[in-house]
N, C-alpha and C positions, 0 to 999 in steps of 0.2 A: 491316717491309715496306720495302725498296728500288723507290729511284725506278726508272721508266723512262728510260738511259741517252739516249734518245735526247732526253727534254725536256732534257735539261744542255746540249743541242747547242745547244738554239735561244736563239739574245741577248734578253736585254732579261729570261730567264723568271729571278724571282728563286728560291731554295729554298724559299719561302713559297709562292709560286705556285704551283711544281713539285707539292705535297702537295694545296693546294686543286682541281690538275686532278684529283687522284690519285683524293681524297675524291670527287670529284664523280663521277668513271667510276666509283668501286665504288659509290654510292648508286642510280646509275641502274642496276646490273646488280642491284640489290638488288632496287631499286621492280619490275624486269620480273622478277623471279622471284617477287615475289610478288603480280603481275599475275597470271600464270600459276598461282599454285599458287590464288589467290583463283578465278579464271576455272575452273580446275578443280572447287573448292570447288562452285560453284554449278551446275557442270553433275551434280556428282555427286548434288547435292540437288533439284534440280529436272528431271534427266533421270532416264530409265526405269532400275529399280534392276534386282535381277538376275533371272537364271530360278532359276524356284523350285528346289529340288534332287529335291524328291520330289512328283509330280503338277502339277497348276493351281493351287495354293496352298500355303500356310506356316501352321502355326499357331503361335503364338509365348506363352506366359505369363507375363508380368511379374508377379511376386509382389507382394504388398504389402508397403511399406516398403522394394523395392528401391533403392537410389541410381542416381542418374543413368547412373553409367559401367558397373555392372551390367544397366541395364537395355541400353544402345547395347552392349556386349559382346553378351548376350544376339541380338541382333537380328542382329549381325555373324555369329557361330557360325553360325545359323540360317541364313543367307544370305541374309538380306530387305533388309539396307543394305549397300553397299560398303566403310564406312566408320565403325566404330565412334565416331573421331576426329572427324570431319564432322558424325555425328548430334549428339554430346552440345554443339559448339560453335554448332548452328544453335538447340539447346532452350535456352542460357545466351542466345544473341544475340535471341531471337525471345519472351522469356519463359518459353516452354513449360518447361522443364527444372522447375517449381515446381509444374505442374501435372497431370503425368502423373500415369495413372488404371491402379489397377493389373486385372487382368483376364484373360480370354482372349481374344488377336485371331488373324483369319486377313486371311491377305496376298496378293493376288492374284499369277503371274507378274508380273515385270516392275512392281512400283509404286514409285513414286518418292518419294525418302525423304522429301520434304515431306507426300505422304500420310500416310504411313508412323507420321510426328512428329503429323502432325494427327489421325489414327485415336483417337491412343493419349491427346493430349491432351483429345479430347474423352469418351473413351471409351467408343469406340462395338465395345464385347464382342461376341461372339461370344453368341446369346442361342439358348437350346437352347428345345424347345418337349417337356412332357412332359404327356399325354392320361391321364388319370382317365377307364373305358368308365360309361356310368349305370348305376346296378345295384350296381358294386362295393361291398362293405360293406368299414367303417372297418379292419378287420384285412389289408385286401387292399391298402387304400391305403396303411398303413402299411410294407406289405414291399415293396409297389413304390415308393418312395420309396427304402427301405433298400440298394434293390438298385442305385438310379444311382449311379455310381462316380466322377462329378462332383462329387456332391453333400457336403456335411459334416457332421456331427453323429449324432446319432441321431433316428429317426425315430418322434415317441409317435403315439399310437393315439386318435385323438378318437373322441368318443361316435360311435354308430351315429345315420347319419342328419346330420350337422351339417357334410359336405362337400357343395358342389356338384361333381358330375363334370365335365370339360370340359377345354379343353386350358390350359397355362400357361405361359406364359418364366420362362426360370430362368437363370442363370449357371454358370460354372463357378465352385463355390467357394461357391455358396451354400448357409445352412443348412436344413436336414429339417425341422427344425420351422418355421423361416418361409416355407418353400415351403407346409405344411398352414395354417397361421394363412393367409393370402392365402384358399386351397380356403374355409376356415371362413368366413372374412370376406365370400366372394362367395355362398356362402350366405348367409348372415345378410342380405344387399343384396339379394338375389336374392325373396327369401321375403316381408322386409319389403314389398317393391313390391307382390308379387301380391296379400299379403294383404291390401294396402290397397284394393285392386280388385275384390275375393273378389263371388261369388255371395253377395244376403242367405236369410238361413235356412238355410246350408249345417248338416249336423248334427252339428258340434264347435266349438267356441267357444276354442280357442287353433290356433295357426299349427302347433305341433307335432304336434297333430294330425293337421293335415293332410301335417306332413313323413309321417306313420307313415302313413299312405292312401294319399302317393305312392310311399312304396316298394313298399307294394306292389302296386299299379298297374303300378309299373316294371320289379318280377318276373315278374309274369302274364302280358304280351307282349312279342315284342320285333320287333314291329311297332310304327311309329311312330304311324302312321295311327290304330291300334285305340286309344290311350292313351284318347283324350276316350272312346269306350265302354267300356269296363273300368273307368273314373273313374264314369261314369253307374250303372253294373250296382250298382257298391260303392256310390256313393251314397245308390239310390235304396233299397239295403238295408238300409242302419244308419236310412235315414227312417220306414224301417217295423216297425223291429225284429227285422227276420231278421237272421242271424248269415252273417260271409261267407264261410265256406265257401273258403278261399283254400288251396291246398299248399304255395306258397312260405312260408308262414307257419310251418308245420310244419315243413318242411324246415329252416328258420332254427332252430326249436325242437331239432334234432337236433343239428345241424354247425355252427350259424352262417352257415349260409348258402352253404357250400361243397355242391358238386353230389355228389349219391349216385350217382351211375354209376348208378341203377335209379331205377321207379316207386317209390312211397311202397307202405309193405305195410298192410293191413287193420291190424294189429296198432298201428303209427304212429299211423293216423288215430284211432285208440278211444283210444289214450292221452293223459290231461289233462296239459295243459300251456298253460303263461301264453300262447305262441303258436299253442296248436289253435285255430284259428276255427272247427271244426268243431264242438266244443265250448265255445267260451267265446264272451260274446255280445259284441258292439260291437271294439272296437281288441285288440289285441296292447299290450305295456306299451312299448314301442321301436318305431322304426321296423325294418327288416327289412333294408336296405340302402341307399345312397345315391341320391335320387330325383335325375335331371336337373330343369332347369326347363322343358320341353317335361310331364313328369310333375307337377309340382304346380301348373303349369298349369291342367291336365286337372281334378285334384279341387278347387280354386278356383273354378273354373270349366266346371264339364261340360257339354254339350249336355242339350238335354230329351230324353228318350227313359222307355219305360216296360219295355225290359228290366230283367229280374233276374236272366239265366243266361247265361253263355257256355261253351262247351266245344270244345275245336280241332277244326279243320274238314279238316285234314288236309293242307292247303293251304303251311300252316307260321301261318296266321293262325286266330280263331275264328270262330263260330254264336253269334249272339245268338239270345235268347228273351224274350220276355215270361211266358210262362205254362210249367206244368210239363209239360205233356204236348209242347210243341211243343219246348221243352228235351229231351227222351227222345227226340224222331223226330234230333234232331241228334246226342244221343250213342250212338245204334244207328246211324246213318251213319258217326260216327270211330270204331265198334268194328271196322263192314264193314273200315274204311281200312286197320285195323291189322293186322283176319289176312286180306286181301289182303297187307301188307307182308312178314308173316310166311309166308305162300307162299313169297311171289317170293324172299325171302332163304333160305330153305329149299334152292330148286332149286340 
């Protein structure tokens, strides 16, 4: 590097001098560039990052085990940070860099990459929410699990009766079978409570029992209201040693519990089977389907009532009865209901 000609002019400046001015003008043009590039730096981390490229958000999946500069690439591509360069030097300066959490995030328009960096370190995913309806039996649980495209693994098949229905977070990336082990496990929490609460003298003496009452409880309406009497009706029938007379139970005996598109036929109901209640006395050997806990509620605890018959009232809900004749005026009422319907569909 050549001096500036013009300090040789000035007296007194020796060649030593001359350099030390030199040095000192390029250190200060140093320092201010990288004022500037620093001042930069911090706006680009702490000011509003970009618009998103596709809607109001970004979602972005950091793998596990990605490295640092994979992951700030990643984010850059996507167009959630400015600056791939910027991100990875604030997670090295700031600690983070050691602690990122791998996952799925979404990104609002415009968040700023100190969000961004903080999301990801804390990590705070993206948490899906997947609904189990009550009723469902284990075979049904198991395909719809099969079928989130989220999700990993394979998806087994627990016993009938040993989920709670209800809704669940999940991840992306999480596995099929720890998604059902949680279903299981909130059963098993679920059950244990009530049981501990149970009506005395109810008429079964283990909790499973009563899972196989609430399922079917939980088939026979799907009105919420009616559970505690349908829980009563069954009750108060195994107390006396009537047999319950249930079609879900049958139906289960056929299909597994998948719908026949029709009524049950005369020929169904005559044929034995371990789930005919029409024929066999006290429980089915399983429960029938997966009870919510609004249903084993119900048969833990039913209201008093001295029904023993319900049949649908046409309403979409049923007719209780206590005695058999008054049972008969309700089921020639839902017969009128039916060829009235079959009329009206007729014309």
């Amino acid at each position: 590097m050549s001096l500036d000609p013009r300090l040789a002019k000035i007296p007194g400046v020796t060649p030593a001098r001359r350099w030390v001015v030199v040095a000192l003008s390029a250190a200060g043009t140093l320092a201010a560039v990288a004022l500037i590039a620093l001042i930069w730096a911090l706006w680009t981390f702490n000011g509003d990052g970009p618009i998103s490229l596709h809607g109001s958000s970004t979602t972005v999946i950091v793998r596990r085990g990605a490295s640092l500069g994979e992951v700030a690439s990643s984010l850059e591509r996507a167009g959630v940070v400015r600056s791939a360069a910027v991100f990875a030097a604030a997670a090295q300066v700031t600690g983070a860099a050691r602690e990122l959490k791998p996952g799925e995030y979404e990104f609002g328009s415009r968040s700023p990459m100190s969000a961004v960096l903080l999301a990801i370190r804390n990590g705070d995913v993206v948490r899906h929410m997947l609904t189990i309806p009550e009723g469902y039996t284990s075979e049904m649980v198991a395909e719809t699990l099969q079928k989130m495209p989220t999700l990993t693994g394979e998806a087994p098949q627990a016993p009938e009766g040993a989920i709670l229905p209800d809704s669940y977070q999940y991840e992306n990336g999480d596995d099929r079978a720890a998604v059902l082990k949680r279903m299981m496990d909130a059963r098993d929490q679920t059950l244990a409570a009530l049981w501990a609460e149970r009506q005395p003298n109810l008429p079964f003496t283990i909790p499973e029992q009563a899972v196989i009452l609430a399922s079917i409880v939980e088939k026979e309406t799907g009105v919420a209201t009616e559970r505690p009497k349908v829980a009563a009706v069954f009750v108060n029938r195994l107390r006396l040693g009537m047999r319950l007379e249930s079609d879900p139970t049958i139906i289960y005996g056929i299909s597994r519990g998948r719908p026949l598109g029709r009524g049950l036929r005369l020929t169904e109901v005559n044929t034995p089977s371990p789930y005919n209640t029409y024929l066999i006395p006290g429980l089915p050997p399983t429960p029938i389907a997966n009870p919510g806990r609004a249903a084993l509620a119900a048969v833990l605890d039913p209201p008093q009532s001295d029904a023993l018959f319900f049949v649908a009232d046409g309403s979409g809900g049923h007719a209780f009865a206590a005695t058999y004749n008054e049972h008969l005026k309700n089921v020639a009422h839902w017969r009128d209901v039916q060829k009235a319907r079959a009329r009206e569909a007729a014309k």
